[in-house]
Structure formats: structure tokens, C-alpha cells
N, CA, C and O atoms as a Tripos MOL2 file, in Angstrom:
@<TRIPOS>MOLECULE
protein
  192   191    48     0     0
PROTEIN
NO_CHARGES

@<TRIPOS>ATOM
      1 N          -3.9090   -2.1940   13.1240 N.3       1 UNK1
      2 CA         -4.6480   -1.2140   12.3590 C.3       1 UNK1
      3 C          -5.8200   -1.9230   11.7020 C.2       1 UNK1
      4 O          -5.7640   -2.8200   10.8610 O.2       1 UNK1
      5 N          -6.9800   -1.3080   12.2860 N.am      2 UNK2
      6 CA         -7.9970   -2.1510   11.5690 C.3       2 UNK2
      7 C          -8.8900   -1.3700   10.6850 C.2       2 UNK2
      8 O          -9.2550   -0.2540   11.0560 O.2       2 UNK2
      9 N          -9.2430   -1.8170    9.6390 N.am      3 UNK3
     10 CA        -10.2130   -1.3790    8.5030 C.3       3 UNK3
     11 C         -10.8530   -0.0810    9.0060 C.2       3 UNK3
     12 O         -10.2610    0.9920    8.8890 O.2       3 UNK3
     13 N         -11.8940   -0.1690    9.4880 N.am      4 UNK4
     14 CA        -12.5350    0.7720   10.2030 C.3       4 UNK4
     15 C         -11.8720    1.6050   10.8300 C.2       4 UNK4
     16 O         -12.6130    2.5490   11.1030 O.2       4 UNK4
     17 N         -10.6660    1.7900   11.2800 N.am      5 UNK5
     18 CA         -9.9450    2.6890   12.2860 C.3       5 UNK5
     19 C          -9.5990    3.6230   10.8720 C.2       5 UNK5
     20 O         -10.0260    4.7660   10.7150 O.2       5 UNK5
     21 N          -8.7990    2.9440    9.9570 N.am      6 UNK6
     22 CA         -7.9600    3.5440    8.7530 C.3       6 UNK6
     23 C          -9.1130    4.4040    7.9000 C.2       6 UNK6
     24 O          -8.7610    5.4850    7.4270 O.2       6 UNK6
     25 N         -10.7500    3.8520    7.6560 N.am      7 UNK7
     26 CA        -11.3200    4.4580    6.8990 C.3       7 UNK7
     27 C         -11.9020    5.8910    7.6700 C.2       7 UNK7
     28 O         -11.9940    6.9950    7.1330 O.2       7 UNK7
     29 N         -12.2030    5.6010    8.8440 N.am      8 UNK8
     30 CA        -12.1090    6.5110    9.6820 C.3       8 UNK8
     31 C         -11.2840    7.7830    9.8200 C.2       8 UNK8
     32 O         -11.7240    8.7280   10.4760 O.2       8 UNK8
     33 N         -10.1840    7.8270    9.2610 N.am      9 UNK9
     34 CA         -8.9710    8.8420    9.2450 C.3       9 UNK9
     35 C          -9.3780    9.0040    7.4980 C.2       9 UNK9
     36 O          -9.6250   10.1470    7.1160 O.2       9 UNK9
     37 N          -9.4290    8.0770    6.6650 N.am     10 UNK10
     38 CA         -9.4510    8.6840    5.6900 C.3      10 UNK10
     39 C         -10.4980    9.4400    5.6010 C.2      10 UNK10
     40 O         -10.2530   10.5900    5.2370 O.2      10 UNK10
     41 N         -12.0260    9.0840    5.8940 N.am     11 UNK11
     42 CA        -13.0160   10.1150    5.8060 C.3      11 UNK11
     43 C         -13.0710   11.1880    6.6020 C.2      11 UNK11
     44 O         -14.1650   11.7290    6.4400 O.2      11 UNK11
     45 N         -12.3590   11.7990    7.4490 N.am     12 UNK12
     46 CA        -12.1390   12.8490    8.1280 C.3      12 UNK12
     47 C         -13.0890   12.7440    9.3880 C.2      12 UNK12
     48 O         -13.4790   13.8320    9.8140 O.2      12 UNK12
     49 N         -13.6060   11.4080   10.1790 N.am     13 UNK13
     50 CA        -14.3290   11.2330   11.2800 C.3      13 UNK13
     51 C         -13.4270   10.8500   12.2470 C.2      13 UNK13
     52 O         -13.8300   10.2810   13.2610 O.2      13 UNK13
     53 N         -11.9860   11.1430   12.0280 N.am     14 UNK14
     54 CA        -10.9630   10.6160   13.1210 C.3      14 UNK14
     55 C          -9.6470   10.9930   12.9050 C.2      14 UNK14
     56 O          -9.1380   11.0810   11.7870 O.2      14 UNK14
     57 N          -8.9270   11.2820   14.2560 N.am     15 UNK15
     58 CA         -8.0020   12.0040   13.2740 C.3      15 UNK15
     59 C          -6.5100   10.8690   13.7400 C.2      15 UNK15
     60 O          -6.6210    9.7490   14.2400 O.2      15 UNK15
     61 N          -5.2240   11.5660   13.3960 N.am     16 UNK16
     62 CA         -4.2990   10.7290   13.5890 C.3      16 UNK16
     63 C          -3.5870   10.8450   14.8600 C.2      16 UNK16
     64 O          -2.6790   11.6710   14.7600 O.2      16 UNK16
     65 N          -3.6650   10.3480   15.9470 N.am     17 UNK17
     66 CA         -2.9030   10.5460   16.8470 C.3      17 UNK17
     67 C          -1.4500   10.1650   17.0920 C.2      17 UNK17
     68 O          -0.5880   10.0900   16.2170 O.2      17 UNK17
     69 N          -1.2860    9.9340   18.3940 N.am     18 UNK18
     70 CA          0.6290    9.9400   18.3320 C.3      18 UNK18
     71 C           0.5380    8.4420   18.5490 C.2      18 UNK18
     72 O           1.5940    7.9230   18.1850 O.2      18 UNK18
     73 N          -0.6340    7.2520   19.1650 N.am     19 UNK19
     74 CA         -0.4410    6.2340   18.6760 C.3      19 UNK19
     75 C          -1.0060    5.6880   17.9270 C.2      19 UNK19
     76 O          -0.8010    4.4760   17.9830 O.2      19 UNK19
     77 N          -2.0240    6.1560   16.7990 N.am     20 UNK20
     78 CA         -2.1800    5.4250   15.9230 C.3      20 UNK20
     79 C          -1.0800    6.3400   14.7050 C.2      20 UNK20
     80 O          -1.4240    6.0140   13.5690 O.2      20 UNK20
     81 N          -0.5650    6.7830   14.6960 N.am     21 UNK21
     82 CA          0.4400    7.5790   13.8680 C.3      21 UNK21
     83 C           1.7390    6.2450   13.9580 C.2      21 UNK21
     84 O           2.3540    5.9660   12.9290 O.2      21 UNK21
     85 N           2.0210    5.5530   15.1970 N.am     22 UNK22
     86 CA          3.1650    4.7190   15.1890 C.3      22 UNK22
     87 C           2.4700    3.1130   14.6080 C.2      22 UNK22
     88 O           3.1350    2.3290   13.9300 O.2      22 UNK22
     89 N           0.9490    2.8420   15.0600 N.am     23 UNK23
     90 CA          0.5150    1.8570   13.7020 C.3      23 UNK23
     91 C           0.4180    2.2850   12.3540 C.2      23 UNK23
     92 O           0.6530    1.5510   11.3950 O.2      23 UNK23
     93 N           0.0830    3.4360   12.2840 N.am     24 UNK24
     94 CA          0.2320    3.1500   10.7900 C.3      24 UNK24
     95 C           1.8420    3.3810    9.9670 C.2      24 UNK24
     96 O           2.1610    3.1200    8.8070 O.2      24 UNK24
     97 N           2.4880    3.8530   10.8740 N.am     25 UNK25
     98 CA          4.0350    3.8520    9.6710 C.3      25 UNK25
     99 C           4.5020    2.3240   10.1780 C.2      25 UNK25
    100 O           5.4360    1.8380    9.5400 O.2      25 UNK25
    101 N           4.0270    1.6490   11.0940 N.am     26 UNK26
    102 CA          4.1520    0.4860   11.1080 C.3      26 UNK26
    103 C           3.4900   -0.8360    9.8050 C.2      26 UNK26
    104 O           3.8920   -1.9910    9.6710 O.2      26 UNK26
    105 N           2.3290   -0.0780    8.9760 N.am     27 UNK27
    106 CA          1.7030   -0.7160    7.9050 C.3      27 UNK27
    107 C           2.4260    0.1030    6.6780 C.2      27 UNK27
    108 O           3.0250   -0.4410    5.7500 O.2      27 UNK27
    109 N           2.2670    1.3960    6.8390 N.am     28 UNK28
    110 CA          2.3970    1.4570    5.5570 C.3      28 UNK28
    111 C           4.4540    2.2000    4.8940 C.2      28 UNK28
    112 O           5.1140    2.2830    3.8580 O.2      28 UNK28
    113 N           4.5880    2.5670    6.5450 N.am     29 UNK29
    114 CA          5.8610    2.5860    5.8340 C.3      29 UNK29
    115 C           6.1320    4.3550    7.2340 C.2      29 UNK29
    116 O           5.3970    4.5720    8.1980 O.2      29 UNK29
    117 N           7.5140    5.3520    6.7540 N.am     30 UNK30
    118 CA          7.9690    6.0870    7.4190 C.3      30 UNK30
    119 C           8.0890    5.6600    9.1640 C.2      30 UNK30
    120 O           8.2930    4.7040    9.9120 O.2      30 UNK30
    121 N           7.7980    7.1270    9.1600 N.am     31 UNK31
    122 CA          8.0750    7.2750   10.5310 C.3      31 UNK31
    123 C           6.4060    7.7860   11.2310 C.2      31 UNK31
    124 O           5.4030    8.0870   10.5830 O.2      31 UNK31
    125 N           6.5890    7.7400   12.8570 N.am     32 UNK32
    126 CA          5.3600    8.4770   13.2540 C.3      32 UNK32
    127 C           5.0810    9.8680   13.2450 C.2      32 UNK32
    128 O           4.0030   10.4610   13.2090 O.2      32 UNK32
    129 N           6.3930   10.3270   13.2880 N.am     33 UNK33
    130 CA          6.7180   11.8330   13.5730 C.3      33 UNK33
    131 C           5.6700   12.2280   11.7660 C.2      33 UNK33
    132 O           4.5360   12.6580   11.5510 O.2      33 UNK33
    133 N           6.4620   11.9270   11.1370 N.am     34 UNK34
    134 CA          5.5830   12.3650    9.4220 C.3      34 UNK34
    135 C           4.0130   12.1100   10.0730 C.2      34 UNK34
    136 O           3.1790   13.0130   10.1470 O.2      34 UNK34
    137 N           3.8320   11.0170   10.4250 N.am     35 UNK35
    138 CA          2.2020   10.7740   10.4150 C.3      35 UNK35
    139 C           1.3460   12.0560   11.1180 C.2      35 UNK35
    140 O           0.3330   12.6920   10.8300 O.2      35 UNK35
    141 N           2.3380   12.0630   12.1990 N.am     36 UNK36
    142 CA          2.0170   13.4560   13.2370 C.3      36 UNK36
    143 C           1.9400   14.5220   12.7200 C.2      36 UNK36
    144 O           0.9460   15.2440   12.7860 O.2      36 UNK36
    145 N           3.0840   14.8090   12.0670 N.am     37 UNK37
    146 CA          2.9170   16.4450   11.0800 C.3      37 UNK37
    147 C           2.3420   16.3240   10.2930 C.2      37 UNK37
    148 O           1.9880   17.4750   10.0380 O.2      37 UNK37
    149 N           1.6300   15.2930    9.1520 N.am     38 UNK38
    150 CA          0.4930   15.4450    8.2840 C.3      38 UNK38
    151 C          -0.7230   15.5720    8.7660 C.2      38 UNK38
    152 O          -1.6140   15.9910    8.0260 O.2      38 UNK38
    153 N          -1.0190   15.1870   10.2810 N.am     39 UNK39
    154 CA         -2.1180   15.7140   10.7780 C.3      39 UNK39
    155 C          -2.2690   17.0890   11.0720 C.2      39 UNK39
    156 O          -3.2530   17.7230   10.6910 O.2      39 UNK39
    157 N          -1.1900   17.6710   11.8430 N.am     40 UNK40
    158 CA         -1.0160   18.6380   12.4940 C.3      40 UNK40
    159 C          -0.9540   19.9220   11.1330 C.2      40 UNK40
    160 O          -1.3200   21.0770   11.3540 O.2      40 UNK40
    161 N          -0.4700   19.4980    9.8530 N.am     41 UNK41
    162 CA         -0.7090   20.4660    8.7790 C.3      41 UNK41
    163 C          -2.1680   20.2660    8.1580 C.2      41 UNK41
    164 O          -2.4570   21.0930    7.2930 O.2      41 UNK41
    165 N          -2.9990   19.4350    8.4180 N.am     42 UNK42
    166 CA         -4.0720   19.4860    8.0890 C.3      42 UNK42
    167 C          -5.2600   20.2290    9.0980 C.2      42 UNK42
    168 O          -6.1570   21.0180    8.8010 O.2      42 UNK42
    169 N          -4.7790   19.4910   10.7140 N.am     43 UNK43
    170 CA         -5.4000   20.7290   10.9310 C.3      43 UNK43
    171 C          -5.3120   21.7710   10.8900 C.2      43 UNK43
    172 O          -6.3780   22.3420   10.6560 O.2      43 UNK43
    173 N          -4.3360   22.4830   11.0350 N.am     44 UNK44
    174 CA         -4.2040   23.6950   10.4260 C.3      44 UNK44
    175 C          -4.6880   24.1790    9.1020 C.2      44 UNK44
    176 O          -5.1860   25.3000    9.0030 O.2      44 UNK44
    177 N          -4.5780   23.4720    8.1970 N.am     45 UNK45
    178 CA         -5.0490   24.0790    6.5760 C.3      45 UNK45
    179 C          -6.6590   24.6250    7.4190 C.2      45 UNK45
    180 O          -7.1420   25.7520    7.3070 O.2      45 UNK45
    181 N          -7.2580   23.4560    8.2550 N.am     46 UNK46
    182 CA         -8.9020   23.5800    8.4160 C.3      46 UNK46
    183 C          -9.2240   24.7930    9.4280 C.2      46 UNK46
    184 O         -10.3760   25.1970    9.2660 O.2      46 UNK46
    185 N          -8.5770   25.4150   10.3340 N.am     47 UNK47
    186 CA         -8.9380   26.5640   10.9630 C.3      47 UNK47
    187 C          -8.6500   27.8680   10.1620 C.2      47 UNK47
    188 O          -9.4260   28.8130   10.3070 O.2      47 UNK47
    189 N          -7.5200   27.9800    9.2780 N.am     48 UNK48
    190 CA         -7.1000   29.1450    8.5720 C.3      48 UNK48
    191 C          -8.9250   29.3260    7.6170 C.2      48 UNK48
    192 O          -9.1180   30.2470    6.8230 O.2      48 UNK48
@<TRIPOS>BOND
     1     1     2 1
     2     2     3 1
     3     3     4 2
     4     3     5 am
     5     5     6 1
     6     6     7 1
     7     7     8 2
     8     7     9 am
     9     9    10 1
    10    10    11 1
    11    11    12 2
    12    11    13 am
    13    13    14 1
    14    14    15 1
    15    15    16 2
    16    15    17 am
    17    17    18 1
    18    18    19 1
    19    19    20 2
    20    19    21 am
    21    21    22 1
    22    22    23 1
    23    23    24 2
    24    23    25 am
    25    25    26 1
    26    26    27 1
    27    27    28 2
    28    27    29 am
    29    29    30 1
    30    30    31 1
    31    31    32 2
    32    31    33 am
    33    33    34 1
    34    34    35 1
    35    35    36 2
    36    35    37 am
    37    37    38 1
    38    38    39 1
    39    39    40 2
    40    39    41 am
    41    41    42 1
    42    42    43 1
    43    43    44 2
    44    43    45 am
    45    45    46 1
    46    46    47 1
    47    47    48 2
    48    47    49 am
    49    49    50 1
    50    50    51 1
    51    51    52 2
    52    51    53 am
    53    53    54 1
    54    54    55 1
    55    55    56 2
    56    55    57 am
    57    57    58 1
    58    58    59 1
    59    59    60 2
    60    59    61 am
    61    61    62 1
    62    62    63 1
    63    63    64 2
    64    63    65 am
    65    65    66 1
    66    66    67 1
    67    67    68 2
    68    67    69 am
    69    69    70 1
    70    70    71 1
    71    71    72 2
    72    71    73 am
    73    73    74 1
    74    74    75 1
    75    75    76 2
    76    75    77 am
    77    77    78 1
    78    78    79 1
    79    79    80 2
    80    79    81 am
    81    81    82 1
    82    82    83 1
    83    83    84 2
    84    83    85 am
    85    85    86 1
    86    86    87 1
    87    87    88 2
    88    87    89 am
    89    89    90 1
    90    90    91 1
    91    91    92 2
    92    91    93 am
    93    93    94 1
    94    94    95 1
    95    95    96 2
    96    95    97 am
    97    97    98 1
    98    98    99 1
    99    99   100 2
   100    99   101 am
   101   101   102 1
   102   102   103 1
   103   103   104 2
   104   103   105 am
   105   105   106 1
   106   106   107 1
   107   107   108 2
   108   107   109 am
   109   109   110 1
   110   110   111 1
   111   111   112 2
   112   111   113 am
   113   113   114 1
   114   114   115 1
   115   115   116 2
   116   115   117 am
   117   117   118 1
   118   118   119 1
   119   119   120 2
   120   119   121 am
   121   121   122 1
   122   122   123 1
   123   123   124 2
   124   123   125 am
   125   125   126 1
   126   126   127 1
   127   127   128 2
   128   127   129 am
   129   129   130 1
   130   130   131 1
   131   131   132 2
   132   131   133 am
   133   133   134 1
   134   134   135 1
   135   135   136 2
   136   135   137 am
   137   137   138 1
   138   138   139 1
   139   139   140 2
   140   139   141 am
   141   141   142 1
   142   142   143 1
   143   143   144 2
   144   143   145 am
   145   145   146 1
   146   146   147 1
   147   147   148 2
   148   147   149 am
   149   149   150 1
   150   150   151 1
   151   151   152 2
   152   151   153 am
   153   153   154 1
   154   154   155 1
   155   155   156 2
   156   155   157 am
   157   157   158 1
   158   158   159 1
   159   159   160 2
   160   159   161 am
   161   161   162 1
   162   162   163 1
   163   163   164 2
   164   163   165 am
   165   165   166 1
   166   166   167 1
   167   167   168 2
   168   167   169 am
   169   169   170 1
   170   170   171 1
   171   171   172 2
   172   171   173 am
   173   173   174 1
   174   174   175 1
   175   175   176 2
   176   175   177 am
   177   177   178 1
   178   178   179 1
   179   179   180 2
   180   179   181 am
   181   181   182 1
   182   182   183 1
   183   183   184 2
   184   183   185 am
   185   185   186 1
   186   186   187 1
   187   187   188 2
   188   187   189 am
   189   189   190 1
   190   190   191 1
   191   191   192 2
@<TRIPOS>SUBSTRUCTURE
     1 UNK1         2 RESIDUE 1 A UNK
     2 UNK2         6 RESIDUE 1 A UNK
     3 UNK3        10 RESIDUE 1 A UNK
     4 UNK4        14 RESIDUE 1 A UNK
     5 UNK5        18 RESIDUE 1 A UNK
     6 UNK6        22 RESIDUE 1 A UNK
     7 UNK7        26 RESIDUE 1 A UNK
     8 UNK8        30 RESIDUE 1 A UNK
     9 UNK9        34 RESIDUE 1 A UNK
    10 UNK10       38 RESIDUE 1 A UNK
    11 UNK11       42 RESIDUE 1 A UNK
    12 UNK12       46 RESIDUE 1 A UNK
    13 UNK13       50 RESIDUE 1 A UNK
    14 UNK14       54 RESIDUE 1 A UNK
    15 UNK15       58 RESIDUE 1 A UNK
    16 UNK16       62 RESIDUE 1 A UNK
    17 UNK17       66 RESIDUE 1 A UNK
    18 UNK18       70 RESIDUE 1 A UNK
    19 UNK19       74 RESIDUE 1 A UNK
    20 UNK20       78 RESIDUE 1 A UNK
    21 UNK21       82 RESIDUE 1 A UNK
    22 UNK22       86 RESIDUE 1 A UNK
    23 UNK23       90 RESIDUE 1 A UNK
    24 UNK24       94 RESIDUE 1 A UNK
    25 UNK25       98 RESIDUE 1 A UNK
    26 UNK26      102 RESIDUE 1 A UNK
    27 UNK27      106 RESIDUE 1 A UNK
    28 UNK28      110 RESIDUE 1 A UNK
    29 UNK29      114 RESIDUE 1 A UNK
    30 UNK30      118 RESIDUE 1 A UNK
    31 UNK31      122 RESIDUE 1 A UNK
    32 UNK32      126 RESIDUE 1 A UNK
    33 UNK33      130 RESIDUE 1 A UNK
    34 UNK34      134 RESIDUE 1 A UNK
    35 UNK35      138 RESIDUE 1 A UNK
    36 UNK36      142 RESIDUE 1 A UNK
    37 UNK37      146 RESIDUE 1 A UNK
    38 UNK38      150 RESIDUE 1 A UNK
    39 UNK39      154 RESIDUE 1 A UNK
    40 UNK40      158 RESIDUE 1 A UNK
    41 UNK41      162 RESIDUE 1 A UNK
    42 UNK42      166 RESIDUE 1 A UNK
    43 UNK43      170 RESIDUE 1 A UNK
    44 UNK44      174 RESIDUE 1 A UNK
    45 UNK45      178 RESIDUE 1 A UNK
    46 UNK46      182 RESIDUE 1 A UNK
    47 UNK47      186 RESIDUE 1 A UNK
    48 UNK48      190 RESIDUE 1 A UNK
């Protein structure tokens, strides 16, 4: 997980996929599946 990949997701220019979802619960902790559904509820919040 590199700097740029992570700020990238945080500023909303990238989103989380199913493998960077398994690096990052690899840094920061859980599972990928969570990483996956916090994307997947965000996109959603953004089309409603």
C-alpha cells in the first residue's frame, strides 16, 4: 500500500477494490469483505 494509492481513496479519485480492499485490512486492520462494503455503501450514498 503506497502513499499515493491510500491518498487517492481518501480524496475520492479512486475507489476501493476487492484487491486493494485485502491491502489495506492487511495495514490497517479487519477484514476485506468490510473494506468492500464501505465502498459499496458509499457508492451508493453517491447515486441516491
Amino acid at each position: 500500500m503506497t502513499q499515493p494509492a491510500l491518498l487517492n481513496i481518501i480524496n475520492g479519485k479512486s475507489v476501493i477494490t476487492p484487491c486493494m480492499a485485502i491491502r489495506i485490512s492487511e495495514v490497517f486492520g479487519g477484514n476485506a469483505t468490510f473494506w468492500v462494503r464501505l465502498q459499496t455503501a458509499y457508492d451508493l450514498r453517491e447515486v441516491s
